[in-house]
C-alpha positions in Angstrom: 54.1 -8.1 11.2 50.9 -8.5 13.2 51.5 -4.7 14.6 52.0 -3.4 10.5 48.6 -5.5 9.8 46.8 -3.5 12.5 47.8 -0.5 11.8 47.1 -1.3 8.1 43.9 -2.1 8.9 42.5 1.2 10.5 41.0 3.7 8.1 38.5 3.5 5.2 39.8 0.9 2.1 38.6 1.5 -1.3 37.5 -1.9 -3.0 36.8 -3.1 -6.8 34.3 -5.0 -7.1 32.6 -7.6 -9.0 29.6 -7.1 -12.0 27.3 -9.9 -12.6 25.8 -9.5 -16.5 22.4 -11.4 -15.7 20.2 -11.3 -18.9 17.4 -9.3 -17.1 19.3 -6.5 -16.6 19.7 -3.1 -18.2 21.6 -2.9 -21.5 24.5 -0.8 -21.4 24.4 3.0 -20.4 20.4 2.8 -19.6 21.9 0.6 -16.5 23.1 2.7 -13.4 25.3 -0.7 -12.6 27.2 0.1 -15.8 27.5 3.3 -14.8 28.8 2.8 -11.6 31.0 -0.2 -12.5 32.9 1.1 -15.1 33.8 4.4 -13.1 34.6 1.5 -9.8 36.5 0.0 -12.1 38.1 1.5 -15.4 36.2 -0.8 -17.7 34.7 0.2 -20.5 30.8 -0.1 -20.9 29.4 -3.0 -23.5 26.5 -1.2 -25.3 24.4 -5.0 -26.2 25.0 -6.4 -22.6 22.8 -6.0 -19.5 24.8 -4.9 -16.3 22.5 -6.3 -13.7 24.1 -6.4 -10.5 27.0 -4.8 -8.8 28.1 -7.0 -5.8 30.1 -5.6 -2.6 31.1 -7.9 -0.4 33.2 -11.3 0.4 30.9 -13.7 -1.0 32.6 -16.3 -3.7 30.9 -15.6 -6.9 31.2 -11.8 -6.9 33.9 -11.4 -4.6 35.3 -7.2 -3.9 39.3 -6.4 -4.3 40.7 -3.7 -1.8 42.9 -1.6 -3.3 46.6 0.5 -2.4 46.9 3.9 -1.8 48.9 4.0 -4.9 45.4 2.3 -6.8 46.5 -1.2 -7.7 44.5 -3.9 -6.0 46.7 -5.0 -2.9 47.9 -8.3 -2.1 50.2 -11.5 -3.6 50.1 -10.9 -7.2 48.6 -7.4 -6.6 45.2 -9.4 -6.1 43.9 -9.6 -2.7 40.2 -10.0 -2.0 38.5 -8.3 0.9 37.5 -11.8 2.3 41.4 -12.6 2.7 42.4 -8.8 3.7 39.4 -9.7 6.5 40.9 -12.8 7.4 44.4 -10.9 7.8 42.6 -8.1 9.8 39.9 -9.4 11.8 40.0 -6.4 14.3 38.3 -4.4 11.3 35.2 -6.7 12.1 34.7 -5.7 16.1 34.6 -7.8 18.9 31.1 -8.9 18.9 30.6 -9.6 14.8 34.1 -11.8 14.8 32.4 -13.8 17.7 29.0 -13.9 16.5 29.7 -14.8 12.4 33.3 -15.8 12.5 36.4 -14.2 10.0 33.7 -13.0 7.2 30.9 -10.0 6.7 27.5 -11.3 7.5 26.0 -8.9 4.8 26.7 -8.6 0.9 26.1 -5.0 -0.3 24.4 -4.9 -4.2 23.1 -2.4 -6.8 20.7 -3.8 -9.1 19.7 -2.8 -12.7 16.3 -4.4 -13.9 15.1 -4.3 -17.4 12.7 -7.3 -17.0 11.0 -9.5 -14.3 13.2 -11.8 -12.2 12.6 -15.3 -11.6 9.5 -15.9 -9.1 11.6 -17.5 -6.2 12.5 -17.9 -2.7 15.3 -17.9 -0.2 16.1 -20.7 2.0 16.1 -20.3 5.7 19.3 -21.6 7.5 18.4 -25.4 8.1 17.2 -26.1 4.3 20.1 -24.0 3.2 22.5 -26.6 4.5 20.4 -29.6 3.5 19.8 -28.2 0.1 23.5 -26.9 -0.5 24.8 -30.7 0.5 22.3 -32.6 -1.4 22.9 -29.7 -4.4 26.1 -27.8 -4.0 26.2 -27.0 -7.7 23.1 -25.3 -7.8 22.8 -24.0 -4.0 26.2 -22.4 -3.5 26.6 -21.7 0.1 25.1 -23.3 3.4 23.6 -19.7 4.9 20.0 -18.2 4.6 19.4 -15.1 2.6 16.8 -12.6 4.1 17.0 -9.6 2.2 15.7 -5.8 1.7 15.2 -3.8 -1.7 15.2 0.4 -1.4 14.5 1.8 -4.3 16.5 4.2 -6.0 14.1 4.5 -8.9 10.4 4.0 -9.1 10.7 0.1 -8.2 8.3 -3.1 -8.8 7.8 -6.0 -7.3 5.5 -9.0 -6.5 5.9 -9.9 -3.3 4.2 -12.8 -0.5 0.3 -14.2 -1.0 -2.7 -11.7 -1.6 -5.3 -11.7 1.2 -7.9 -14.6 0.8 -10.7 -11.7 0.1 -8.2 -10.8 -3.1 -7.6 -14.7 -3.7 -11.6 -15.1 -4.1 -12.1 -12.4 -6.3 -9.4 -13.6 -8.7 -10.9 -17.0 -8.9 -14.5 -15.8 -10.0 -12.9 -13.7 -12.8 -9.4 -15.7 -13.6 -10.8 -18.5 -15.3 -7.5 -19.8 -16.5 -6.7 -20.6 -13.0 -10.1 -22.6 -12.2 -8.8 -24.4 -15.5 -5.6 -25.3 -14.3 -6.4 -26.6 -10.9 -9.8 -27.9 -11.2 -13.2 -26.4 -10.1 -13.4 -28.4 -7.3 -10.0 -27.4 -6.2 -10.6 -23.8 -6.7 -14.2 -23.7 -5.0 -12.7 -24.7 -1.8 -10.8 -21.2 -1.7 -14.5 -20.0 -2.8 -16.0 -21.3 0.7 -12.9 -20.9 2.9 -12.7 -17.7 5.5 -9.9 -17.0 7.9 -12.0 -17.3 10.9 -11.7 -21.1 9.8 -8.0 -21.1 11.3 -5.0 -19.6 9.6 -3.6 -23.1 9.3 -6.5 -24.5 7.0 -6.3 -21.4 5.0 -2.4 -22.0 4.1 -3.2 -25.9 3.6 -6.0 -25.0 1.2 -3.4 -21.5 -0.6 -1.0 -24.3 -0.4 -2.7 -26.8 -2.1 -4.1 -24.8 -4.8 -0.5 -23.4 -5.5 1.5 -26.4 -5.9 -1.4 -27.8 -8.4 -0.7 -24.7 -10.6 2.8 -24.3 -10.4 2.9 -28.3 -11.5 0.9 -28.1 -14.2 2.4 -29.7 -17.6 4.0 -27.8 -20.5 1.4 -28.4 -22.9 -1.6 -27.3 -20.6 0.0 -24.3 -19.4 0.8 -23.2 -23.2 -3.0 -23.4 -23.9 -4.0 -22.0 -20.9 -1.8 -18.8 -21.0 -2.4 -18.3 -24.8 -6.4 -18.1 -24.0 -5.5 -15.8 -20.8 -3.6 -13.4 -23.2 -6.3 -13.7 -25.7 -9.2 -12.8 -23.4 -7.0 -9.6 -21.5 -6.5 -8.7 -24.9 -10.2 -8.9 -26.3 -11.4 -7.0 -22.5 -8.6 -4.4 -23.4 -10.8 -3.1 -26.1 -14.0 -3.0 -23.9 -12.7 -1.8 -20.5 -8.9 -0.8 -18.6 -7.4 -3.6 -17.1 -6.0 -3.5 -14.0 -2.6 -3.0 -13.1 -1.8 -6.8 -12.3 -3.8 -7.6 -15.4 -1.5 -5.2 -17.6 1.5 -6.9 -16.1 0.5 -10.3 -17.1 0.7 -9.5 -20.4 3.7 -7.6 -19.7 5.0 -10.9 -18.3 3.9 -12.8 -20.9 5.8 -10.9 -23.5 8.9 -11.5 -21.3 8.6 -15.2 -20.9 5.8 -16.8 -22.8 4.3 -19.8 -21.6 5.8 -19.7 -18.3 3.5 -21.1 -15.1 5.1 -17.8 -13.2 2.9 -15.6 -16.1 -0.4 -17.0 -14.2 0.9 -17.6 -10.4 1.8 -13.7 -10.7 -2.4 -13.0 -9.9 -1.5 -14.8 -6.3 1.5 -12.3 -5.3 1.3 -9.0 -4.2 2.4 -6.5 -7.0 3.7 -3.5 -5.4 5.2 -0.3 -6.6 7.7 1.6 -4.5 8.7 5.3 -4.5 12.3 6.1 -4.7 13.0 6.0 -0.8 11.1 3.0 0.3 12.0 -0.1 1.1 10.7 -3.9 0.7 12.4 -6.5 3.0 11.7 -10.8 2.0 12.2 -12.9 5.5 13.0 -17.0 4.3 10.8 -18.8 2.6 8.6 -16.1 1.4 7.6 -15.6 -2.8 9.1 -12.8 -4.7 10.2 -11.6 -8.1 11.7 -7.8 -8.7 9.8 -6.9 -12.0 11.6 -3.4 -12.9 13.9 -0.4 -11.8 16.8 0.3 -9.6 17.4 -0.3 -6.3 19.9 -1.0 -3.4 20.0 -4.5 -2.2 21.2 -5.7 0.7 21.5 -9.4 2.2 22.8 -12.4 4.1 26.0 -13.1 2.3 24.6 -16.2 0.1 23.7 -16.4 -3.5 21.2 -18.9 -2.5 18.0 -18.9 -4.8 15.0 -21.5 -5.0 13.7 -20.5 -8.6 10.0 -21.9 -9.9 8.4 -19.6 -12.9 9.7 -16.7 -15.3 13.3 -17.8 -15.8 15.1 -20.2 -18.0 17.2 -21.1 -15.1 17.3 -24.0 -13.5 13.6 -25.0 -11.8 13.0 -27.0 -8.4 9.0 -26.2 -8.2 8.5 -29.4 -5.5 11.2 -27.4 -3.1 9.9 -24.2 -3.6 6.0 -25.0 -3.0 6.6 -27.1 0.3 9.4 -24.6 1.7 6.8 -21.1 1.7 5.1 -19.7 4.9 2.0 -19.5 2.6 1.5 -15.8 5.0 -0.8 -13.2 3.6 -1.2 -10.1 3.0 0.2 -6.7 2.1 4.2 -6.8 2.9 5.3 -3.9 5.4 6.9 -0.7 3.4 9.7 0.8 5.0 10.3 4.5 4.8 12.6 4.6 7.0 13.9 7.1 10.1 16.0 9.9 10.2 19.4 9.5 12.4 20.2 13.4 11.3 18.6 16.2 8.4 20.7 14.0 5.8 20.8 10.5 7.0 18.1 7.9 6.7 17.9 4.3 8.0 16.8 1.6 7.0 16.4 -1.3 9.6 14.9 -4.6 8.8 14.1 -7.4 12.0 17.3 -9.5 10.6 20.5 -9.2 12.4 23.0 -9.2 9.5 22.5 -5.6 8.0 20.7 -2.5 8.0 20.9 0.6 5.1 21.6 4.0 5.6 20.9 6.6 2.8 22.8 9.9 2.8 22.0 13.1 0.6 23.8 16.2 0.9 23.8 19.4 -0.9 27.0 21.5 -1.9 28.6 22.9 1.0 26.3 20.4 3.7 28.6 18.0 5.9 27.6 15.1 8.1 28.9 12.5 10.6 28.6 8.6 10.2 29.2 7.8 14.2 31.1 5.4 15.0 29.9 1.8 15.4 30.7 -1.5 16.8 30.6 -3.3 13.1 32.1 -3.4 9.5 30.2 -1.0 6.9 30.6 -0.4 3.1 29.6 2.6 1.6 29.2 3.3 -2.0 29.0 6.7 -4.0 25.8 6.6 -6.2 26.1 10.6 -7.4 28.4 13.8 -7.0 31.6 14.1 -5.1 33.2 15.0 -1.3 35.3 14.0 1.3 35.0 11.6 3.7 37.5 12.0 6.9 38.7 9.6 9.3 40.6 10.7 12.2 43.9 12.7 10.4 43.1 10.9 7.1 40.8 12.1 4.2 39.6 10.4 0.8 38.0 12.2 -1.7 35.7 10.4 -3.4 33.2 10.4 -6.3 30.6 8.4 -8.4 31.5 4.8 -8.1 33.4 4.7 -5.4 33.2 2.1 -2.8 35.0 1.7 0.4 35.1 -0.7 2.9 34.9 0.7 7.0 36.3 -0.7 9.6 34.2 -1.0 13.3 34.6 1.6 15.7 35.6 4.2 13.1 33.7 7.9 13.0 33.3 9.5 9.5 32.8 12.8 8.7 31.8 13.8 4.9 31.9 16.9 3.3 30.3 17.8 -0.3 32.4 19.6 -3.4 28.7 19.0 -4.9 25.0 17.2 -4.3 26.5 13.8 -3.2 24.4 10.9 -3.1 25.5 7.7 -1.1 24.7 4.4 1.2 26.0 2.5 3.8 25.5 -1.4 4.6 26.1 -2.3 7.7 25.2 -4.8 10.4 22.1 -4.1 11.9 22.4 -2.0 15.0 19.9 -3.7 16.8 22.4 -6.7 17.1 24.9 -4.2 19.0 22.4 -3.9 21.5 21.4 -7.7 21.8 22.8 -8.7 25.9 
């Protein structure tokens, strides 16, 4: 038996995976995770529901199904999950990734839809994930952290970490609302504060002013945000408003009255071109505001949630758990590994992203490596070989790679298609 589930285990494995129908997400046929997860999975699309996020991976609330050659998920009752088929093949993992995260992938693999502005939130790091996830395990599902990267397949938007305390000054002299919230005494001391005063003062004072906003009451903030749409609206008539200006009342249409419509002036909005990448370390602020994008991860579902959701709210966790770090995030663009290939390689261990385009008639080679990847088919069809094996694939499609295997890919068409894996610079960790 233990020779059959070795030799079962070498060679690509195509999966089904899970569809999470978040209300942010795209209705219907305008959402590419519609698209993708009806063709993954025979369903048919729901016109009047958002598809918001195709998940592929182990993790417990969207969990993947690998499937027989003969197209019928495999397994007791025809039904097992690629966590269990793992745990019955942990070879497929390699040496080093068995040793390092145990009998499970450390990445989950995601394709998200977004029609309108995720919570603003924050990701644990390790040590308050398992406090959090004890004291909590309702709401904090797991025990792991959940550093994660965003490359866009659309034109994406985001906010994303603190503005620079030169931006923070000018939005206090011309954001009244905010001065209103927290107090002129409170906001002046941002007015009079530079960073040659010690990074650590700055964050105490960003800090500070933060938590007073984000715990202001109901009532106030209702008043408050009503005479902040007012007045953007009145200017509109007079002058263009910025960018972050426009997408507070954007916000504000989305979820009126919400604290996260104001603490948006203190994040960094930024717009990516299809091709770039965003990655979120623990403990930094973040909300995805529109588009389509990859996602990759930790595997946890771990989310600390404070404005611009009707979701459950810890603001006290979230405002003493951020770095309080400014400034710009880093945009990856990523590196060629060959004319068709491009990484993707955040500074966390658990995953990395490869993009692949090829024209009809191109072919490329995925080498080999020491770790689990999935891939997923985002446009066109081809072939992807393994040794004496082939699978032809298509839109939808995703299959699950053991380590250590080569694949070669061959188009019938433009194909389109990424690859998570774990982060090569782990492979070459002594």
């Amino acid at each position: 038996m233990e020779g059959e589930l070795k030799n079962y285990s070498h060679g690509l494995k195509r999966l089904r995976c899970s569809v999470q129908k978040y209300d942010w997400g795209k209705n219907g046929r305008d959402s590419t995770v519609a698209k993708l997860y009806s063709l993954n999975s025979g369903s048919q699309i729901e016109d009047d529901k958002p598809y918001a996020e195709l998940w592929m991976g182990t993790h417990g609330s969207g969990p993947s199904f690998v499937v027989m050659e003969d197209g019928v998920e495999n397994g007791n009752a025809e039904c097992l999950s690629l966590k269990e088929w793992i745990a019955n093949n942990p070879n497929v993992l390699g040496d080093k990734v068995l040793d390092k995260w145990g009998c499970d992938l450390p990445f989950l693999f995601k394709i998200l839809s977004v029609a309108k502005a995720l919570s603003i939130q924050a990701h644990p790091d390790k040590e308050l994930a398992k406090m959090l996830h004890k004291l909590h395990p309702d709401v904090y599902k797991d025990d792991n952290h959940k550093p994660e990267m965003a490359l866009a397949i659309t034109e994406f938007e985001a906010l994303c970490g603190f503005i620079s305390i030169e931006e923070l000054n000018t939005v206090l002299q011309n954001v009244p609302e905010i001065a209103e919230l927290v107090g002129a005494v409170d906001g002046n001391k941002i007015l009079y504060i530079n960073e040659q005063e010690g990074e650590e003062k700055v964050k105490s004072v960003l800090r500070s002013i933060f938590t007073q906003l984000m715990s202001a009451g109901k009532e106030t903030i209702t008043e408050v945000i009503s005479k902040l749409k007012n007045r953007l609206q009145m200017e509109s008539q007079t002058r263009r408003l910025t960018d972050k200006e426009q997408l507070i009342l954007q916000l504000e249409k989305q979820y009126p009255a919400d604290i996260g419509v104001i603490s948006a002036f203190f994040l960094n909005y930024v717009k990516l071109n299809p091709g770039e990448a965003l990655y979120l370390g623990a403990n930094e602020p973040h909300a995805y505001l529109y588009g389509e994008c990859i996602e990759c991860m930790a595997t946890s579902d771990n989310v600390v949630r404070a404005g611009l959701t009707p979701k459950h709210r810890d603001v006290q966790t979230l405002c003493s758990m951020l770095t309080y770090k400014q400034g710009s995030p880093e945009i990856l663009k990523g590196f060629p590994l060959s004319p068709y290939i491009t990484r993707y390689l955040p500074p966390f261990n658990e995953f990395e992203v490869d993009r692949c385009i090829l024209s009809k008639g191109d072919s490329t080679v995925f080498p080999a490596v020491p770790g689990p990847s999935i891939f997923v088919v985002t446009a066109g069809n081809g072939i992807m070989k393994t040794g004496s094996s082939e699978e032809v694939v298509s839109e939808g499609d995703v299959l699950f790679a053991p380590a250590n295997l080569e694949i070669r890919i061959a188009t019938t068409s433009e194909l389109c298609l990424y690859r998570g894996g774990v982060n090569s610079r782990f492979f070459q960790i002594l």
